[in-house]
N, C-alpha and C positions, 0 to 999 in steps of 0.2 A: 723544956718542952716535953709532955707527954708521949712516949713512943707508940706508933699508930699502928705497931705488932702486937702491941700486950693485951690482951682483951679477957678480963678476969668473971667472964660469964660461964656457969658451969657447963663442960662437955659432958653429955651421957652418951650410955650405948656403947661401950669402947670395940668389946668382940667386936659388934655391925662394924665398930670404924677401921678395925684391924681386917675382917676379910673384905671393907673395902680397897683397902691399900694392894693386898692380892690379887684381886680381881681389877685394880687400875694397871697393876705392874704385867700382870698376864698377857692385858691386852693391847701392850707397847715390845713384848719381850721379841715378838716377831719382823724384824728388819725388810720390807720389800727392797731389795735394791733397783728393781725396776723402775718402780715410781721414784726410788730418793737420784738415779739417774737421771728423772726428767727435772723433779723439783730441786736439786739440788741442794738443798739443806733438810734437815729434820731434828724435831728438838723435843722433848718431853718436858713440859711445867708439872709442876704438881696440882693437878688438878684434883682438888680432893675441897669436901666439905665439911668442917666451916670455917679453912683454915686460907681459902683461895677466892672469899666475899669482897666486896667492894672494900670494905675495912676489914684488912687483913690482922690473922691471925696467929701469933707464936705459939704451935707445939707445943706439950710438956716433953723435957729431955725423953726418954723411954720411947715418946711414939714418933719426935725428931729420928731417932734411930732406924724405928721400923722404918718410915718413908725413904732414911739416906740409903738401907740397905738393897728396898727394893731400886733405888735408882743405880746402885750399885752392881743389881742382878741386871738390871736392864744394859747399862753401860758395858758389861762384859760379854754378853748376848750381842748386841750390835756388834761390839770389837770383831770377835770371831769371824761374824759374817763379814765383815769392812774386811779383813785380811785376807780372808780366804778369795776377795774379786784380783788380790795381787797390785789394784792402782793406790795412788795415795789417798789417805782422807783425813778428815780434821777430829777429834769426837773425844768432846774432854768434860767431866764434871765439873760444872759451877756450883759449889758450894758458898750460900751467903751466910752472914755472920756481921751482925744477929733477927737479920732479915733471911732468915731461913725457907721461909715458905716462896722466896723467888728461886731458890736453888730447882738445877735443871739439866738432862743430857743433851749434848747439841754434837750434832754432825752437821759436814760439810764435803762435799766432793766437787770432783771435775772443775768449774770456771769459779767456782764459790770457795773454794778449798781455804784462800787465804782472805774472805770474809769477816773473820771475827778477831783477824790477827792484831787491831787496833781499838778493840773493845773497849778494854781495860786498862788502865794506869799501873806501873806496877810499883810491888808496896814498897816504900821508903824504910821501914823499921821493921828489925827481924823480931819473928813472932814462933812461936812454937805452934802446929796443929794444934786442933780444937780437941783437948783432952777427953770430953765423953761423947767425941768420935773415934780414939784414937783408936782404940781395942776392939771394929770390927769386925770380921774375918775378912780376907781380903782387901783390906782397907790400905794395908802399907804395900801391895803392889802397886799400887798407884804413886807417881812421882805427883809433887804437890807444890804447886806453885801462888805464893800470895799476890792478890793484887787490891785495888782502891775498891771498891762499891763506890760511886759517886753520882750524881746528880747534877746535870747543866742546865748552866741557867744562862738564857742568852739575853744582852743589855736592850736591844730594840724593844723583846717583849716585857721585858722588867721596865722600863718606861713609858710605855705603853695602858701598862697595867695601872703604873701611877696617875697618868693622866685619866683613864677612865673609873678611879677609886676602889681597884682591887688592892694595892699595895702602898706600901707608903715609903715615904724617903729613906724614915728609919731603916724598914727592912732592907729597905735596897743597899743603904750603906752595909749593914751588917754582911750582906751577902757577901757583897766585894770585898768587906774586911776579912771574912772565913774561909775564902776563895782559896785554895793553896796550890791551884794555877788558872791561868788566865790569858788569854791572848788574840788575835784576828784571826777572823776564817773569812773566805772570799763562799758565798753561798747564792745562790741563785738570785735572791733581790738585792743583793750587796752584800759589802764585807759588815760585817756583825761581830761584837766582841763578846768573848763568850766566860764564865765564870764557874771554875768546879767545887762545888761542895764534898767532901769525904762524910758518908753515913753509915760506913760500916766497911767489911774487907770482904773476900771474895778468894775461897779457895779454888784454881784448876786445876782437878784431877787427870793424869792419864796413864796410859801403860806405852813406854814405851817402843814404838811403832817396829823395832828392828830386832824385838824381843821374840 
């Protein structure tokens, strides 16, 4: 299967794309904790073009970098301000791989704090960081923890799908067969059996909070 990152259409303009990355990262660097008090979470995507289009886009390594760095400036600018209020908070780098361009800073405080503590799966097989990350400045402050990038697929709508001629049996077995966990959830119209696919890994970055 085709990866729906790789898009080998040429980028021009790079300067423009590089002081946009500056001027994205500028205007995230600023933490209100007023408002993240009332809304309780806050997260930075990468919003950048034409790498964040309906059909997304993989970076070349070099400008991968620039964007991990500004998320990096971003992420140490919030810390500060999160520490200096003295309560606890959540605020850790999602780094994907090789789905890059979903990477993102997220925080969480007050009744949301342990929110995203069941996000992610964590990895089965040890892996070394992503080498043409590894040599950022500041990068090895961050503790770095791997987990699954995954995607569910739940059985009602994958049956569903077959009956209305989106999907087909084939695929449906293959899902279940690639599945590398699966089980019941009780969900608001019934218990539904649900099916995870592994599409990559998912680094979380953070500094530790008592540092």
């Amino acid at each position: 299967m085709a990866n729906p990152f790789v898009n080998k259409k040429k980028v021009r303009g790079w300067k423009r794309r590089i002081r946009e990355v500056d001027m994205w990262k500028n205007n995230y660097l600023h933490l209100d904790i007023e408002e993240l008090n009332r809304t309780q979470r806050k997260y930075l995507k990468i919003w950048l073009d034409p790498w964040n289009r309906l059909v997304k886009r993989t970076p070349p390594v070099w400008f991968s970098r620039i964007i991990l760095q500004a998320l990096l400036d971003v992420y140490n600018a919030w810390y500060k301000k999160l520490k200096a209020t003295g309560e606890p908070f959540y605020l850790k780098i999602w780094l994907y791989s090789p789905n890059f361009v979903h990477s993102q800073v997220v925080c969480a405080v007050g009744d949301a704090l342990n929110y995203y503590d069941d996000t992610f799966d964590k990895g089965t097989v040890r892996k070394e960081f992503p080498t043409k990350f590894s040599n950022l400045p500041n990068i090895e402050s961050l503790e770095w923890e791997l987990c699954l990038d995954s995607i569910t697929y739940w059985d009602s709508e994958l049956k569903e799908n077959i009956a209305e001629g989106y999907e087909t049996i084939s695929s449906y077995n293959n899902i279940v067969q690639r599945s590398y966990a699966s089980g019941q959830m009780k969900l608001s119209y019934g218990n539904d059996t649900y099916y995870k696919i592994k599409v990559g890994d998912v680094w979380l970055g953070s500094l530790n909070a008592t540092k």
